[in-house]
C-alpha positions in Angstrom: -5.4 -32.1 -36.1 -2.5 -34.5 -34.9 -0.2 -33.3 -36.3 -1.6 -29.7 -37.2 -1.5 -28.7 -33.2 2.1 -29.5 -33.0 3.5 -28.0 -36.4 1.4 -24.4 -35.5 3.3 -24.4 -31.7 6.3 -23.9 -33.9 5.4 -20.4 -34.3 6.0 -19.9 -30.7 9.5 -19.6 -30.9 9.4 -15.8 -31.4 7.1 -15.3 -28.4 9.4 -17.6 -26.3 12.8 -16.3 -27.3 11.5 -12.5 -26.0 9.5 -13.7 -23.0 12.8 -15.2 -21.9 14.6 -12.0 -22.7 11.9 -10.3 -20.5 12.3 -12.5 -17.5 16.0 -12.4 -17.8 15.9 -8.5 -17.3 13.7 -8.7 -14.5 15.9 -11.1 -12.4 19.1 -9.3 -13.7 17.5 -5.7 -11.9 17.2 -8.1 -8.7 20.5 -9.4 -8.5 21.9 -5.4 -9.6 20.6 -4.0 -6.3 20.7 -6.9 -4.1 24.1 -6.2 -2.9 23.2 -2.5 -1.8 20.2 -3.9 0.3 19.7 -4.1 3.8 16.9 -6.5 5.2 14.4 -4.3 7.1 11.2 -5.4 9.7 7.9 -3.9 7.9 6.8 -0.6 9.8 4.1 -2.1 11.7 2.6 1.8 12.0 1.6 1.2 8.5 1.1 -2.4 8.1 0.1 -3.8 4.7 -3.4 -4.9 5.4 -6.7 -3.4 5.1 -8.5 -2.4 7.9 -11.4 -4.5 8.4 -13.8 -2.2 9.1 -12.9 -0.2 5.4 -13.8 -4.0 3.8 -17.4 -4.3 5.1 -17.4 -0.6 4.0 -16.3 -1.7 0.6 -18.5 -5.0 0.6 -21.8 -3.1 1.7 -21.5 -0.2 -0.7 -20.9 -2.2 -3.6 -23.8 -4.5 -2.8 -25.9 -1.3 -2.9 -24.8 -0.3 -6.0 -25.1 -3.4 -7.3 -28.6 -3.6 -5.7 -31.0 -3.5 -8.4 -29.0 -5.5 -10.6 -29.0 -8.2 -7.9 -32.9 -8.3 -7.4 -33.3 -8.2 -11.3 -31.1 -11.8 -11.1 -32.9 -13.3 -8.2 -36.6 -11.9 -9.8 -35.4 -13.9 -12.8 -34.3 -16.9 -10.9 -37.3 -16.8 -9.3 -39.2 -16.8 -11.7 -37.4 -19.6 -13.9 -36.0 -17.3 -16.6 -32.6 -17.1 -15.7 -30.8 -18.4 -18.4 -33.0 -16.0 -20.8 -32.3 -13.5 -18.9 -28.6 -14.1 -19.0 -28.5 -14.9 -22.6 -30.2 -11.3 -23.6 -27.8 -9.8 -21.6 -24.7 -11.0 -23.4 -26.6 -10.2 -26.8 -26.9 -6.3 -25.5 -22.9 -6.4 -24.4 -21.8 -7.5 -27.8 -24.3 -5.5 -29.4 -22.8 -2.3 -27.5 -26.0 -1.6 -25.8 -25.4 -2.6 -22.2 -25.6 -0.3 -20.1 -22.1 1.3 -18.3 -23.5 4.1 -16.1 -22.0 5.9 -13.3 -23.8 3.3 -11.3 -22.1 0.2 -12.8 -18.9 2.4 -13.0 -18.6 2.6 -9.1 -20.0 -0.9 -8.2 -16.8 -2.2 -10.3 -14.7 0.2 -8.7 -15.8 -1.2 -5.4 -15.2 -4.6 -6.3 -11.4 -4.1 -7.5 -11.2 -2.1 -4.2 -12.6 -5.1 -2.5 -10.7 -7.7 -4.0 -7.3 -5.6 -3.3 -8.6 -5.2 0.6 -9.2 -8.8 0.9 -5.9 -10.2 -0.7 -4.0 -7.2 1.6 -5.9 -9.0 4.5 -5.7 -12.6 3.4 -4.0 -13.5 6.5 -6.4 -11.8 9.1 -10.0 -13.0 7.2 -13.0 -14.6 8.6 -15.7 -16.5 7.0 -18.1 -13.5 6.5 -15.1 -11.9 3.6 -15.0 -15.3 2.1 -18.8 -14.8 1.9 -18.8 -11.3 0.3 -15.9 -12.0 -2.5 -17.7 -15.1 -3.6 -21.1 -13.0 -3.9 -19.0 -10.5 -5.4 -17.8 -12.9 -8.2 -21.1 -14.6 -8.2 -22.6 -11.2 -9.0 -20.3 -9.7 -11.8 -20.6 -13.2 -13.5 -24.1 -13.1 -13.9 -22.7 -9.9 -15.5 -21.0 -11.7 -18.0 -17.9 -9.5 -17.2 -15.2 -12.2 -17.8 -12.5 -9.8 -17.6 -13.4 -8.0 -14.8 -13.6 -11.4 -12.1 -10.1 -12.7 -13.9 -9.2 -9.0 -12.9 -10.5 -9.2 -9.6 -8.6 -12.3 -9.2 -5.5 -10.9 -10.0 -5.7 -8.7 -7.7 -6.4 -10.8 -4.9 -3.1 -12.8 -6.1 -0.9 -10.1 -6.4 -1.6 -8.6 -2.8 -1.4 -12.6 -1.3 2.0 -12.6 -3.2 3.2 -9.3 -1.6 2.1 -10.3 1.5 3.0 -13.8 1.9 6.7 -12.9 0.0 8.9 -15.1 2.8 6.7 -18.3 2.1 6.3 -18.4 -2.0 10.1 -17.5 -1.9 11.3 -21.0 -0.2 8.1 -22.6 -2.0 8.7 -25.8 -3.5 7.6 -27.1 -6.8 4.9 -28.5 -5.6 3.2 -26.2 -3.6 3.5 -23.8 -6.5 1.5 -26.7 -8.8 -0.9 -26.8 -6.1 -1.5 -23.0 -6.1 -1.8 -23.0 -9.6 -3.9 -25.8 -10.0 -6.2 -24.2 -7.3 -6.4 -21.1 -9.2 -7.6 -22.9 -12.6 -10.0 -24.7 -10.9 -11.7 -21.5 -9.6 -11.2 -19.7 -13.0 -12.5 -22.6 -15.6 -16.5 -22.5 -14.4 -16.3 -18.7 -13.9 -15.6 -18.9 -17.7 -18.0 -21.6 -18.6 -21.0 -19.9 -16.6 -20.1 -16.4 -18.3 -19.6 -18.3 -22.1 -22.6 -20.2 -22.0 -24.9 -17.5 -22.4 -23.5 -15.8 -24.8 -24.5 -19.0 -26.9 -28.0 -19.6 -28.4 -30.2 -22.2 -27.4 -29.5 -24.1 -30.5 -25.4 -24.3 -30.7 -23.5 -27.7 -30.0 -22.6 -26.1 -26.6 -19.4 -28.2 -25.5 -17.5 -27.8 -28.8 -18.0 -24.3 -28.6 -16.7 -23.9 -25.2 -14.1 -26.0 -25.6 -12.9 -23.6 -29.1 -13.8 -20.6 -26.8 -11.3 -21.8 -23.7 -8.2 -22.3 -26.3 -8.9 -19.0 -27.8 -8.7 -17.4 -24.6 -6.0 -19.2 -23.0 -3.5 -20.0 -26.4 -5.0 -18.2 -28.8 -2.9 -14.7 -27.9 0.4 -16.8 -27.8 0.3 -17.1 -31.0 -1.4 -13.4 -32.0 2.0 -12.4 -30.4 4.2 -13.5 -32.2 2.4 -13.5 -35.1 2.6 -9.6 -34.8 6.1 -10.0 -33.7 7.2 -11.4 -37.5 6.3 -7.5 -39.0 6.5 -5.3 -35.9 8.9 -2.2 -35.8 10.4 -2.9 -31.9 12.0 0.4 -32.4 9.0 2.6 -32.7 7.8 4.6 -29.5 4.2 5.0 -28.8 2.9 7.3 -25.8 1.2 4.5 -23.8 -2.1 4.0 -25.3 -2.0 0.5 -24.8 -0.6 0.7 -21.5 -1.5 3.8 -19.5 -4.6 4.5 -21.1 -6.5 5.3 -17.9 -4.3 8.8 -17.1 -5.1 10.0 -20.6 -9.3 9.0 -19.8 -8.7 10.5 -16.4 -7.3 13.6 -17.9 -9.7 13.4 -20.7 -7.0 13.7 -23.6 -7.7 12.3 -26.8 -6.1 8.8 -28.1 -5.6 5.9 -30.0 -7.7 3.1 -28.4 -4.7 0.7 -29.2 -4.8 -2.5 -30.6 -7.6 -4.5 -29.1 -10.1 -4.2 -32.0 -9.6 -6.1 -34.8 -9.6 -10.1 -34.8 -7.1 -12.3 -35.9 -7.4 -15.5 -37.0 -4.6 -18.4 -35.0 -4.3 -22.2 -34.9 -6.2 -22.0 -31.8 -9.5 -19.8 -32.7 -9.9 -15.7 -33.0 -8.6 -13.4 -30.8 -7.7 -9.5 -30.6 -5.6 -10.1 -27.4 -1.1 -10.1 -27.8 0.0 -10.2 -24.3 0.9 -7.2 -22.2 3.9 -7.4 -24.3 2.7 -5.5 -27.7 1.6 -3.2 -25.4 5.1 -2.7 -23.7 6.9 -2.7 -27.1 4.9 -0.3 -29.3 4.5 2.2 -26.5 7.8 1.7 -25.3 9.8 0.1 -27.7 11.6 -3.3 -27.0 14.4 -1.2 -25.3 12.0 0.2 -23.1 10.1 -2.5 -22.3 13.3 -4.2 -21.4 13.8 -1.2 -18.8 9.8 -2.1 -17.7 11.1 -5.5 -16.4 14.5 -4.2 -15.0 12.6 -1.9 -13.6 10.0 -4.2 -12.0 13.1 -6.6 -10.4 14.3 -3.7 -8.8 11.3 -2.5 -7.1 10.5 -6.2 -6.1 13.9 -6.3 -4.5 13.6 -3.5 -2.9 9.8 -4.4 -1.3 11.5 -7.7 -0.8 14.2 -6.1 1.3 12.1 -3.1 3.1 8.4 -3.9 2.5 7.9 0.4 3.4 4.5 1.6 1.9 6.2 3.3 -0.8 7.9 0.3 -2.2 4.7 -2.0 -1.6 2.8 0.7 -3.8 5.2 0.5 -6.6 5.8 -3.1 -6.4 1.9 -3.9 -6.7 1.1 -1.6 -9.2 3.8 -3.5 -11.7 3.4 -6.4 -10.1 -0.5 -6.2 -11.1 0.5 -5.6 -14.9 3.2 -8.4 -14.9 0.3 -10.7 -13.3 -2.2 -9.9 -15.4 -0.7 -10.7 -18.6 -3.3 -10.4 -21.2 -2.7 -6.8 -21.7 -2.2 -3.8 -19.1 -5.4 -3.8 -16.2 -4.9 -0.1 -16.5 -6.7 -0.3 -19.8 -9.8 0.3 -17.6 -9.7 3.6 -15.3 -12.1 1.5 -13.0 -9.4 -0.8 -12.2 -6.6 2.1 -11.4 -9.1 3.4 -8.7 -10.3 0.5 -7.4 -7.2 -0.8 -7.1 -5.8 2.2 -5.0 -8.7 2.6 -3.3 -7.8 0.7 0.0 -4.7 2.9 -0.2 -6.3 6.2 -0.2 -8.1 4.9 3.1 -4.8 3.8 4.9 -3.3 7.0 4.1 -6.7 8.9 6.0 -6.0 6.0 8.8 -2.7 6.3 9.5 -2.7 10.2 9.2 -5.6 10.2 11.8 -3.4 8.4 13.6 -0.8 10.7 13.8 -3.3 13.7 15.0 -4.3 11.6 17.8 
């Protein structure tokens, strides 16, 4: 394994050598507008937070949504049989039989909503929306929904970013190791609470957990570029793996993409490539170049004029750039929860205005 681990990180070279062409693009489509920018004072009439009052909203509903689900995990804890109950919960998920009603659909759609609202917010929060994310997370962990909290994280990140712009621009290194550092921390028992029970009683736990983490975290690395070795980057798809939710929302027909089939890496199985397959085969590598030029711009421009229209186009690529495992807008729960707080400033300030 000494010397296996280093040998297979030679494959990265593909992934690296694009990534680098990616990030290139997106400072280049800064610096190409910079010089036609003025620097503007954010339009206070709009603002960029949430109003606090549509957070409780958010926080409430969700919890009664979420209410019998909630009881059911503090009947079983009550009661001793968590962990059983946990466990046969991750066997119905991967056996397809978990149930995704209507009911589950808007509780996640309140969370996103939540999570955008709070990180919107972050500088304006008190103790009690501390209280209600970490339920929140608490809640769709006992879930076992793994990519919805590291979702719901993201999105808290990405509207701190946005927000806080002035102060992670003159950032030093340091402060930016300390963020990320931070972050991990949260993340890594989130993962081992939701991992744990989708093992059985009898598996050498901490092994498995440990293969399970490098899968998640390194694994798609090398899926990548891997994929990259035989891929046309010349080929247009019609953003299935991208833009799936408007073709759900508009209930058109289409290729679920590519996150089916499981391939095997130095570093365990996985059926995730990055956002960046995604990009490429709907967009080609020309396009997706355009995608990060693109996304400089309209950071610039926020940058320079935080407006509401430039905030709204900034977050929504800033969430996919974030979020790198492949596009959150794979889910049509995440594009609506996401915009949700949106929709309500929009009623506020309009009201507003009639007044």
């Amino acid at each position: 394994m000494i010397v296996y681990v280093p040998v297979a990180f030679l494959f990265l070279f593909d992934f690296i050598d694009i990534l680098t062409l990616f990030v290139v693009t997106f400072i280049t489509g800064g610096y190409l507008i910079a010089g036609q920018l003025r620097l503007k004072e954010v339009n206070r009439e709009w603002g960029l937070q949430a109003n606090g009052k549509v957070m409780i909203f958010f926080a409430l509903t969700y919890f009664i949504f979420s209410g019998p689900f909630i009881l059911e995990i503090i009947e079983n804890i009550i009661q001793g049989t968590y962990f059983e109950f946990a466990y046969l919960l991750a066997v119905d998920r991967y056996a397809g039989e978990a149930e995704e009603g209507i009911i589950k659909k808007v509780s996640t759609i309140l969370f996103f909503a939540y999570c955008s609202a709070f990180g919107s917010s972050f500088n304006e929060l008190s103790k009690k929306h501390w209280i209600f994310l970490i339920i929140m997370i608490l809640v769709e962990s006992s879930s076992l929904s793994r990519a919805g909290v590291l979702l719901g994280v993201s999105i808290v990140a990405i509207e701190i970013i946005m927000i806080k712009k002035n102060y992670f621009k003159t950032a030093k290194l340091f402060i930016w190791g300390n963020l990320i550092i931070k972050i991990t921390l949260i993340l890594i028992p989130i993962f081992i609470f939701s991992a744990y029970f989708r093992l059985t009683a009898t598996d050498d736990v901490i092994p498995i957990l440990i293969d399970k983490f490098l899968s998640y975290s390194v694994a798609m690395y090398f899926a990548f570029s891997h994929w990259l070795s035989d891929a046309n980057l010349f080929s247009a798809g019609l953003g299935y793996n991208t833009l799936s939710t408007f073709y759900k929302i508009f209930g058109i027909e289409y290729s679920q993409g590519h996150y089916t089939a499981l391939l095997n890496t130095p570093f365990g199985e996985t059926n995730i490539y990055t956002i960046l397959r995604g990009l490429i085969e709907d967009f080609t590598v020309i396009g997706a170049m355009f995608f990060f030029l693109i996304s400089g711009v309209a950071f610039k421009k926020f940058d320079s004029n935080p407006s509401i229209y430039n905030y709204m186009i900034a977050r929504f690529l800033g969430l996919m750039i974030l979020y790198f495992f492949y596009s959150p807008f794979f889910f049509t729960t995440v594009f609506f929860g996401y915009h949700l707080p949106l929709v309500f400033k929009f009623i506020e300030v309009s009201i507003g205005r009639i007044k």
